[in-house]
C-alpha beads as a LAMMPS data file, in Angstrom:
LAMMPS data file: protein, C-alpha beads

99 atoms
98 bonds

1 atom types
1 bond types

-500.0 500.0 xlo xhi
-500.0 500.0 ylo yhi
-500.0 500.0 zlo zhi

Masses

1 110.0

Atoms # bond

1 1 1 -166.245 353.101 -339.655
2 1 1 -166.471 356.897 -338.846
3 1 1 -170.377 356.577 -338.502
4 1 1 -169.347 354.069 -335.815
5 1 1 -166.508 356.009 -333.991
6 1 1 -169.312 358.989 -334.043
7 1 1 -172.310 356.752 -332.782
8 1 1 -169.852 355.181 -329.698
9 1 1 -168.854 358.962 -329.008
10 1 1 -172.207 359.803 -328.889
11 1 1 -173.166 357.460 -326.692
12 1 1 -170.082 357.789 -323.846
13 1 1 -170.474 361.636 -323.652
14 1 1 -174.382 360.578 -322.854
15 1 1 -173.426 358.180 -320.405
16 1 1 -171.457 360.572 -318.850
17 1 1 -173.750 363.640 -318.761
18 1 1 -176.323 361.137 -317.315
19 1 1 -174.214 360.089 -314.444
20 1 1 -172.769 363.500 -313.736
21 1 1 -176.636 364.975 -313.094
22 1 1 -177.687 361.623 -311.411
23 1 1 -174.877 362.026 -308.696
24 1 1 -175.540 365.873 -307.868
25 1 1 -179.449 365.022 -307.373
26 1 1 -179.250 361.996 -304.749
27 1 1 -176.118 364.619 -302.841
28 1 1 -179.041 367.202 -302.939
29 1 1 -181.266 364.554 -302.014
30 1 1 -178.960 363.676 -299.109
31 1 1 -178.461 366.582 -297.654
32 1 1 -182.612 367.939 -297.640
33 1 1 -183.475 364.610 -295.559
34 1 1 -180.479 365.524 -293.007
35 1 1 -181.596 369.012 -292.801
36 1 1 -184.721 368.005 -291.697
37 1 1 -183.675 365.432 -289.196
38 1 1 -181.400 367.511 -287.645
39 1 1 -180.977 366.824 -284.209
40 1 1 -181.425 370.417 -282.227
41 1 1 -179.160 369.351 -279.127
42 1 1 -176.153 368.343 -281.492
43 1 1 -176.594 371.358 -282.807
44 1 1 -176.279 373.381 -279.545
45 1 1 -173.360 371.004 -278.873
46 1 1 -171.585 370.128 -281.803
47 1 1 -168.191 372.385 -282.113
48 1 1 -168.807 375.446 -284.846
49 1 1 -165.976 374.148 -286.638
50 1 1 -166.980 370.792 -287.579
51 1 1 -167.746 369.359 -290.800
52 1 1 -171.067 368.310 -289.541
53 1 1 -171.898 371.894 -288.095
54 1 1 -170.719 373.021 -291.183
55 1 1 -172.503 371.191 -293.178
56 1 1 -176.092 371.679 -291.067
57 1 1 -175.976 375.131 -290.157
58 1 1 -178.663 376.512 -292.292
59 1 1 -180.851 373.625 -290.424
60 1 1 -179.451 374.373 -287.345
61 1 1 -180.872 377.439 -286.781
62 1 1 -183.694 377.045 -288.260
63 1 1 -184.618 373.768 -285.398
64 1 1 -183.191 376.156 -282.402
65 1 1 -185.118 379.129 -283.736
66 1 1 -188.501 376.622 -283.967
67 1 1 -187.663 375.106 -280.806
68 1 1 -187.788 378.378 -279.155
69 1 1 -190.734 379.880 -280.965
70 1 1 -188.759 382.634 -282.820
71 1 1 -187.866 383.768 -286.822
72 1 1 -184.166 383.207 -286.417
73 1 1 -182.788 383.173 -282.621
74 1 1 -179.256 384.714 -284.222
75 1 1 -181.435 387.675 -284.233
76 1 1 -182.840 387.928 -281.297
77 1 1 -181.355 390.018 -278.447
78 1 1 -181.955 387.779 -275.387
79 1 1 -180.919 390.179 -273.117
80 1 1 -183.711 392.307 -274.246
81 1 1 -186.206 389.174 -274.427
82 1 1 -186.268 387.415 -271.245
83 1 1 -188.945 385.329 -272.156
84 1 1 -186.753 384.510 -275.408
85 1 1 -183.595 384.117 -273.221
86 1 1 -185.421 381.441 -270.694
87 1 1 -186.637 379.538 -273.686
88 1 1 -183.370 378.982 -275.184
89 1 1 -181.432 378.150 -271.380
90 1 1 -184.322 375.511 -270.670
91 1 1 -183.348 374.147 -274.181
92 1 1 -179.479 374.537 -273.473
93 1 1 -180.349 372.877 -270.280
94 1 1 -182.215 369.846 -271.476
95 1 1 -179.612 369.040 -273.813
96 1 1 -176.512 369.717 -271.559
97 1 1 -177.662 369.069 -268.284
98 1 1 -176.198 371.746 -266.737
99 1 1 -177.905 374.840 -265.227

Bonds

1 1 1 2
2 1 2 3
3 1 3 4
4 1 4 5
5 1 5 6
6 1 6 7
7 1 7 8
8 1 8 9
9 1 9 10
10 1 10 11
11 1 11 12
12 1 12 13
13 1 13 14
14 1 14 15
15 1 15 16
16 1 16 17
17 1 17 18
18 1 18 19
19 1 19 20
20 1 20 21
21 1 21 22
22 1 22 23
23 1 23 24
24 1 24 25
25 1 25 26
26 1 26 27
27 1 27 28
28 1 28 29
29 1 29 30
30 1 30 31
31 1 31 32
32 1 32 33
33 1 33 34
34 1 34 35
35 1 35 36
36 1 36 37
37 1 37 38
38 1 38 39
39 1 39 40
40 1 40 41
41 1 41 42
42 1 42 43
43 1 43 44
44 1 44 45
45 1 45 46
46 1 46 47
47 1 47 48
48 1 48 49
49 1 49 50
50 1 50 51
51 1 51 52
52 1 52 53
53 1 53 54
54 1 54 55
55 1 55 56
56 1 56 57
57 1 57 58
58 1 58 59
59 1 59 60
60 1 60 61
61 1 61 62
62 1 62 63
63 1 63 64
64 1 64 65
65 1 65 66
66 1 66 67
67 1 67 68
68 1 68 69
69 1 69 70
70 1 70 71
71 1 71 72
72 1 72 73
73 1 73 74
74 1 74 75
75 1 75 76
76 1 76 77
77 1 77 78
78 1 78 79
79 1 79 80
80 1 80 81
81 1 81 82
82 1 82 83
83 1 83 84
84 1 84 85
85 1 85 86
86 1 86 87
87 1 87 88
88 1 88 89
89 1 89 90
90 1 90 91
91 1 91 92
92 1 92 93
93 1 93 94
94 1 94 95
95 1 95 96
96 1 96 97
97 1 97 98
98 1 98 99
């Protein structure tokens, strides 16, 4: 009977490490294909303070910074780069509309 109560414990404290890891990989999984879907006008429009700009920021700049042909535009002085600076209003302006 203890050989039994053992082999059961066994097995539920392996059930539950399995589980455990499985659910942290597919989050992980989740949030690499968002990241690289990211939608580069939400980001520009999106409020700072939302879960979803929270949650994409890293991605965020990385798409603005691509879409503008720079490292990382949080970087870049754009009143020092005008060329930089007209990039990123043309993109502001395509996703906004406004001039």
């Amino acid at each position: 009977m203890k050989n039994l109560i053992t082999v059961y414990t066994l097995i539920l404290f392996s059930s539950f490490t399995l589980f455990s890891c499985g659910d942290n990989d597919s989050k992980a999984s989740a949030v690499t294909n968002e990241t690289n879907t990211v939608d580069v006008c939400r980001c520009l429009t999106e409020p700072g303070n939302s879960e979803w700009s929270k949650l994409n920021r890293d991605a965020c700049r990385d798409a603005i910074s691509k879409e503008i042909g720079v490292e990382n535009w949080e970087k870049v002085n754009m009143s020092q780069n005008p060329d930089i600076s007209a990039k990123f209003d043309a993109l502001a302006e395509k996703c906004t509309g406004k001039k």
